[in-house]
C-alpha positions as CSV (number, residue, x, y, z in Angstrom):
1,X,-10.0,-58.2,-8.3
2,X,-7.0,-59.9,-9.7
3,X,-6.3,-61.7,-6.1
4,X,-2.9,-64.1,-5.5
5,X,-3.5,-66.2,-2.5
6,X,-0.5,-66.9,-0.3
7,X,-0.3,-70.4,-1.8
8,X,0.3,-69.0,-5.1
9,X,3.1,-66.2,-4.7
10,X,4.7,-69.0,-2.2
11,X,4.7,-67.1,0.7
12,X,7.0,-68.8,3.7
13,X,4.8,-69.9,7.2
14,X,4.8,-66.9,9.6
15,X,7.2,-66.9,12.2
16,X,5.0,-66.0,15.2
17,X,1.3,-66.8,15.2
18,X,-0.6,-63.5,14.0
19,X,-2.4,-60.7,16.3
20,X,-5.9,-61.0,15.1
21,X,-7.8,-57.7,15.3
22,X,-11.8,-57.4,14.8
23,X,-12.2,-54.0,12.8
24,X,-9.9,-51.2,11.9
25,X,-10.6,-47.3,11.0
26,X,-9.0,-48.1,7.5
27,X,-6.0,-48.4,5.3
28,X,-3.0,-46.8,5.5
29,X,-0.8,-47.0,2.1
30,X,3.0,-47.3,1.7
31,X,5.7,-47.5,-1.1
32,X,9.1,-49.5,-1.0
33,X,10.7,-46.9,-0.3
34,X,13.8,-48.2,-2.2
35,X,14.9,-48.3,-5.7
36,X,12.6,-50.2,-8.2
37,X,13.4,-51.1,-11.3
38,X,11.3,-49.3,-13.5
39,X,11.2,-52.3,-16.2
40,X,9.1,-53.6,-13.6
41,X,6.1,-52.7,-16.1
42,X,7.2,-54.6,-18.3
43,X,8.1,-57.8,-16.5
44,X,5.1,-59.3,-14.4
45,X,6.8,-62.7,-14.3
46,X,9.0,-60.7,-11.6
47,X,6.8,-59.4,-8.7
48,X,6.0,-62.6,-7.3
49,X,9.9,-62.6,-6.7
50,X,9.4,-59.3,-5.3
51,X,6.8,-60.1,-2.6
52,X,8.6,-62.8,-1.7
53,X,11.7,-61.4,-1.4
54,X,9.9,-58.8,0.9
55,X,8.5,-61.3,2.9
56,X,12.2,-63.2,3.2
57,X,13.7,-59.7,4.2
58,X,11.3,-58.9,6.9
59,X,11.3,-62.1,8.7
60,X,15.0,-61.9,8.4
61,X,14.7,-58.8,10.4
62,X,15.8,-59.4,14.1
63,X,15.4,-55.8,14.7
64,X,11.9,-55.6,14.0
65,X,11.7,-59.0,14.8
66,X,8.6,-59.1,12.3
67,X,6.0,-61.7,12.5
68,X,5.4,-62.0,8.7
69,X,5.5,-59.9,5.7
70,X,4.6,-57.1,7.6
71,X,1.8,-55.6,4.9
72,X,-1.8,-57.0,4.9
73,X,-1.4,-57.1,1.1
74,X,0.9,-55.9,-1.6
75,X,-0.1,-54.6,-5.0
76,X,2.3,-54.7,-8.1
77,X,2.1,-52.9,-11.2
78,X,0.1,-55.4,-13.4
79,X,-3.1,-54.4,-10.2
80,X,-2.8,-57.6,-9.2
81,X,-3.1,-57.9,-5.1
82,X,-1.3,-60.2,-3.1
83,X,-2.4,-61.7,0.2
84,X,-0.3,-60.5,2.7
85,X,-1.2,-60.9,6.9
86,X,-4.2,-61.0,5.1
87,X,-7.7,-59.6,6.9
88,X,-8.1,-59.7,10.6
89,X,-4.8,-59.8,11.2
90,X,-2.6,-56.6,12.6
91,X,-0.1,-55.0,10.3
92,X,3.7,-54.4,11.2
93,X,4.6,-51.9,9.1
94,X,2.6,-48.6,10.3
95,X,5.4,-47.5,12.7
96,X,4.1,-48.3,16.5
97,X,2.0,-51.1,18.3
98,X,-1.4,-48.3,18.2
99,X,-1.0,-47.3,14.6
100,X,-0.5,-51.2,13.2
101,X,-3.5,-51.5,15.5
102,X,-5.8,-48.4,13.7
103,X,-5.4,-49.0,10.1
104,X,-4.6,-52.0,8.0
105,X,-1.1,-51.6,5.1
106,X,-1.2,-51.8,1.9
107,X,2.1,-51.8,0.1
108,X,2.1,-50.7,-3.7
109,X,5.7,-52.0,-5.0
110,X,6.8,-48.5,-5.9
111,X,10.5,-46.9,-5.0
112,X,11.7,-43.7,-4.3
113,X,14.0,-44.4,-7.4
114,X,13.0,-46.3,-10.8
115,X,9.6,-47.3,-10.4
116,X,8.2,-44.3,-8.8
117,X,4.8,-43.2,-10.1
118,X,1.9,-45.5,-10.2
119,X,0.0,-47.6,-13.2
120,X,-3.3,-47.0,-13.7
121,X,-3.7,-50.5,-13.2
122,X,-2.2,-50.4,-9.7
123,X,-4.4,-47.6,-8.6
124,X,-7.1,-50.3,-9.7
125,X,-5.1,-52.7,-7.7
126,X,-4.5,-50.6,-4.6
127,X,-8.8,-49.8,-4.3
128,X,-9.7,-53.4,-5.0
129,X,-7.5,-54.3,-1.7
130,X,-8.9,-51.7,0.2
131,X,-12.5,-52.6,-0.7
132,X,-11.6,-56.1,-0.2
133,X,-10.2,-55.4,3.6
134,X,-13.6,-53.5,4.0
135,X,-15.1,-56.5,3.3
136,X,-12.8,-59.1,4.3
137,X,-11.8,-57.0,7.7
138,X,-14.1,-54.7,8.4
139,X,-12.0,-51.8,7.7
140,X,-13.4,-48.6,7.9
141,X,-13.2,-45.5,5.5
142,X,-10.0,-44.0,6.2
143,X,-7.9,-44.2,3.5
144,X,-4.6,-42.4,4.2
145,X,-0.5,-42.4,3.9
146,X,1.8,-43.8,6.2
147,X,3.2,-40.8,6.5
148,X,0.0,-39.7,8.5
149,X,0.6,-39.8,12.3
150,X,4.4,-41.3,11.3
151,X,7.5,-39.2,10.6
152,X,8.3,-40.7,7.3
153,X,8.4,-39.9,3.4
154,X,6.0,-43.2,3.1
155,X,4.3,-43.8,0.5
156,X,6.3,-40.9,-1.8
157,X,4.6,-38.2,-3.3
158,X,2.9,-39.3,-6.3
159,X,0.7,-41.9,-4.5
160,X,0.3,-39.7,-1.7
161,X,-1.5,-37.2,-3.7
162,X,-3.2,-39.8,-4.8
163,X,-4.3,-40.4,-1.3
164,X,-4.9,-37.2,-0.3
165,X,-7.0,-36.8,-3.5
166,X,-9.5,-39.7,-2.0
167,X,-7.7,-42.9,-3.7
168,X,-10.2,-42.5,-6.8
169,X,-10.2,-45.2,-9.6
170,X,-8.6,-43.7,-12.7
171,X,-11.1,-43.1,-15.6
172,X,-10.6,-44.7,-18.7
173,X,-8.4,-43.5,-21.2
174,X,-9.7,-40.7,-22.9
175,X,-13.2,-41.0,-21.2
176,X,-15.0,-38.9,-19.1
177,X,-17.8,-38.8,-16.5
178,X,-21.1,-40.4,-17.4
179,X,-23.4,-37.0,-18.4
180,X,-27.3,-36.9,-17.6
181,X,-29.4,-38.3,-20.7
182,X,-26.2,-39.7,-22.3
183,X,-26.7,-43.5,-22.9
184,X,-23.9,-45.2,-21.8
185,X,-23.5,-48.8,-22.9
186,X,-24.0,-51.5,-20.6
187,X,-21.3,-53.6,-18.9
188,X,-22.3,-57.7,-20.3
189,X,-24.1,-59.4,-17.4
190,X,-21.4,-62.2,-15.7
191,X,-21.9,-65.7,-16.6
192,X,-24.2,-67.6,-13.8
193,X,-23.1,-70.7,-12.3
194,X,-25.8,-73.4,-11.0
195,X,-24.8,-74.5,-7.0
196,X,-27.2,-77.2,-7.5
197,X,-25.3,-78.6,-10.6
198,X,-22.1,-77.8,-9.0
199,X,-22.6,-79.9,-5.8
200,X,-24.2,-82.7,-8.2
201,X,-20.8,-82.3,-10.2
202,X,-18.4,-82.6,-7.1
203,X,-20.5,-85.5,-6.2
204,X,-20.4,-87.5,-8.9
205,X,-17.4,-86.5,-11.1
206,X,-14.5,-87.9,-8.8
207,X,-16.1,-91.4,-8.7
208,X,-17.0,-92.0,-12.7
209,X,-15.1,-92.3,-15.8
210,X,-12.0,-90.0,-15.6
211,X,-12.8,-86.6,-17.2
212,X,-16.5,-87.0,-16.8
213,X,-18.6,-84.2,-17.2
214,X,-21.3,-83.4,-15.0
215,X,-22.2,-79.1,-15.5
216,X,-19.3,-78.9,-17.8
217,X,-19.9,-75.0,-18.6
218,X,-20.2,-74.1,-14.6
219,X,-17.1,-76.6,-13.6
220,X,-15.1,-74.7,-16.5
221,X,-16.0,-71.4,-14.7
222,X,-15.1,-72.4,-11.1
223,X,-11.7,-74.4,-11.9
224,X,-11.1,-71.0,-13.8
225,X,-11.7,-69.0,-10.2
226,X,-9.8,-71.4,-8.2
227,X,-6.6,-71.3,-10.9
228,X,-6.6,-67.3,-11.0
229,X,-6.3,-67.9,-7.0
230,X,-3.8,-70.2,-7.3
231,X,-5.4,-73.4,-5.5
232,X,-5.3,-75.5,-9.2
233,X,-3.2,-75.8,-11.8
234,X,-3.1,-75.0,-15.9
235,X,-3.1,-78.8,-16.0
236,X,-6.8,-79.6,-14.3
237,X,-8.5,-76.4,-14.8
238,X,-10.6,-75.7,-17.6
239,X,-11.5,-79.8,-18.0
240,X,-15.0,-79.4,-17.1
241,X,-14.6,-82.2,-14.6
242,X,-15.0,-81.7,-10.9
243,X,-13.0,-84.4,-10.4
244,X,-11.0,-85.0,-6.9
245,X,-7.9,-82.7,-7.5
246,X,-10.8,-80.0,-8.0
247,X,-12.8,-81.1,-5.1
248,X,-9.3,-80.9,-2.9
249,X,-8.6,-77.3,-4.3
250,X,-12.3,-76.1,-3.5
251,X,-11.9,-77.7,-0.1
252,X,-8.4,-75.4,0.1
253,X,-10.4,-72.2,-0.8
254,X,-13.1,-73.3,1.9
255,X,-10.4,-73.1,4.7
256,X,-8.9,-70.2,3.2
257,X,-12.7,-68.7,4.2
258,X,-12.0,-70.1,7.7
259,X,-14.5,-73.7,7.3
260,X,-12.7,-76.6,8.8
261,X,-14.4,-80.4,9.2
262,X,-17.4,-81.6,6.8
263,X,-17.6,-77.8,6.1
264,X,-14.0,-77.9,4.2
265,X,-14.8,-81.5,2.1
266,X,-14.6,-80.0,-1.5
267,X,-18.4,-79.5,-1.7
268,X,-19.1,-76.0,-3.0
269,X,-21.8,-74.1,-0.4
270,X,-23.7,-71.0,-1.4
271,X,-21.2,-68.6,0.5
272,X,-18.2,-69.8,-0.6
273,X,-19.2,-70.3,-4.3
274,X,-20.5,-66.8,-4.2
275,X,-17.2,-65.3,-2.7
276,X,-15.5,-67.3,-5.0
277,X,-17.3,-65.4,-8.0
278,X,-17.2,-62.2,-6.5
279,X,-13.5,-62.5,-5.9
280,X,-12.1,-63.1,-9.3
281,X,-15.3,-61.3,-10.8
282,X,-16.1,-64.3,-13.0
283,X,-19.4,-65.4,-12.4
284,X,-22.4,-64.8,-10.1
285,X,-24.4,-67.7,-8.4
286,X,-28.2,-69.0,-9.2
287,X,-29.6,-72.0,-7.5
């Protein structure tokens, strides 16, 4: 999943605390519902601008009197998904108090003008944030329009029949099913990363020689992780030195996960380094 924190697009405080929520039934999906350019494509420098201008919008809305942004996450055309409310926390944008309360939102930043039919990559984008809320939020299965249970055109008829058709992952181009006693060629394994060399790395990195090198290979792949979230910089990442500006991103990502105290200091743990992998798909852990 190509994941953008809400560090990294910018995103504004809320302006009321959030309704947390346990579980939901499962996502609903909804489109802009405006005009959007359709050089959008083309231009991925542009949709953090977007999300943020949706988020400046909404909590300019007196009306609504919205809390936040009022999706869980948004997903541009490029499939990446941006952290919205987030997991766990009530949408605002299903219609009423029950239905925000049933199903999560996910907006795809699709109009009803321009921009109207769906990437491929955004249809990769739009399952890897409902699989993430299922994880994430305990979301259930339903995966369904706004428009369901809610007079509105929301989310447009191309991605609704994508909906209604179960939200599948588009097949590669030109490809086809996998067909019984046809070998198919095997995906490379992901790269491991050692937690034991990591911890000795955030240990000792930040109090030798600047740009010391303790598990240079593993350090590479986790600054990698914490830039493609946002919590470092081009500048440190890719060094090979868990140094202290890596130690304070890793400590961001911890409370990101919800650790606070000695469980948020900057020292990778199992779970964390293994969410952290799983996230950006860049590495699995070993010991």
């Amino acid at each position: 999943m190509k994941f953008v924190s809400r560090k990294a697009w910018g995103a504004k405080p809320s302006r009321y605390n959030l309704v947390r929520i346990a579980s939901t039934r499962g996502v609903k999906v909804h489109y802009e519902g405006t005009e959007v350019p359709a050089d959008l494509v083309d231009h991925h420098e542009r949709c953090d601008d977007r999300v943020r201008a949706i988020q400046a919008s909404h909590l300019a809305n007196d009306v609504e009197d919205y809390s936040d942004i009022a999706y869980n996450a948004a997903v541009c055309p490029h499939g990446y998904v941006y952290e919205g409310r987030g997991a766990h926390h009530k949408t605002g944008a299903n219609g009423n108090a029950t239905l925000n309360a049933n199903h999560y939102a996910v907006l795809a930043l699709l109009g009803s003008k321009g921009l109207i039919k769906p990437t491929d990559a955004m249809l990769h984008g739009l399952r890897d944030a409902i699989e993430w809320l299922r994880d994430e939020g305990d979301a259930g299965t339903e995966i369904l329009g706004h428009k369901d249970g809610y007079a509105t055109q929301c989310p447009g008829k191309p991605l609704y029949t994508w909906v209604q058709a179960g939200a599948p992952r588009p097949q590669a181009a030109g490809g086809s099913k996998p067909t019984a006693g046809k070998p198919q060629p095997s995906k490379p394994a992901k790269p491991s990363v050692s937690l034991a060399k990591v911890v000795q790395a955030a240990r000792t990195d930040p109090h030798a020689a600047q740009g010391h090198q303790t598990y240079a290979v593993g350090v590479r792949l986790v600054e990698k992780a914490l830039l493609e979230l946002g919590y470092l910089t081009s500048r440190y990442a890719g060094d090979g030195s868990f140094g202290s500006v890596t130690v304070t991103a890793y400590a961001a990502w911890q409370r990101h996960l919800g650790y606070s105290g000695t469980a948020a200091d900057g020292i990778p743990g199992r779970t964390s380094l293994s969410k952290l992998g799983a996230t950006t798909g860049l590495f699995t852990v070993t010991s």
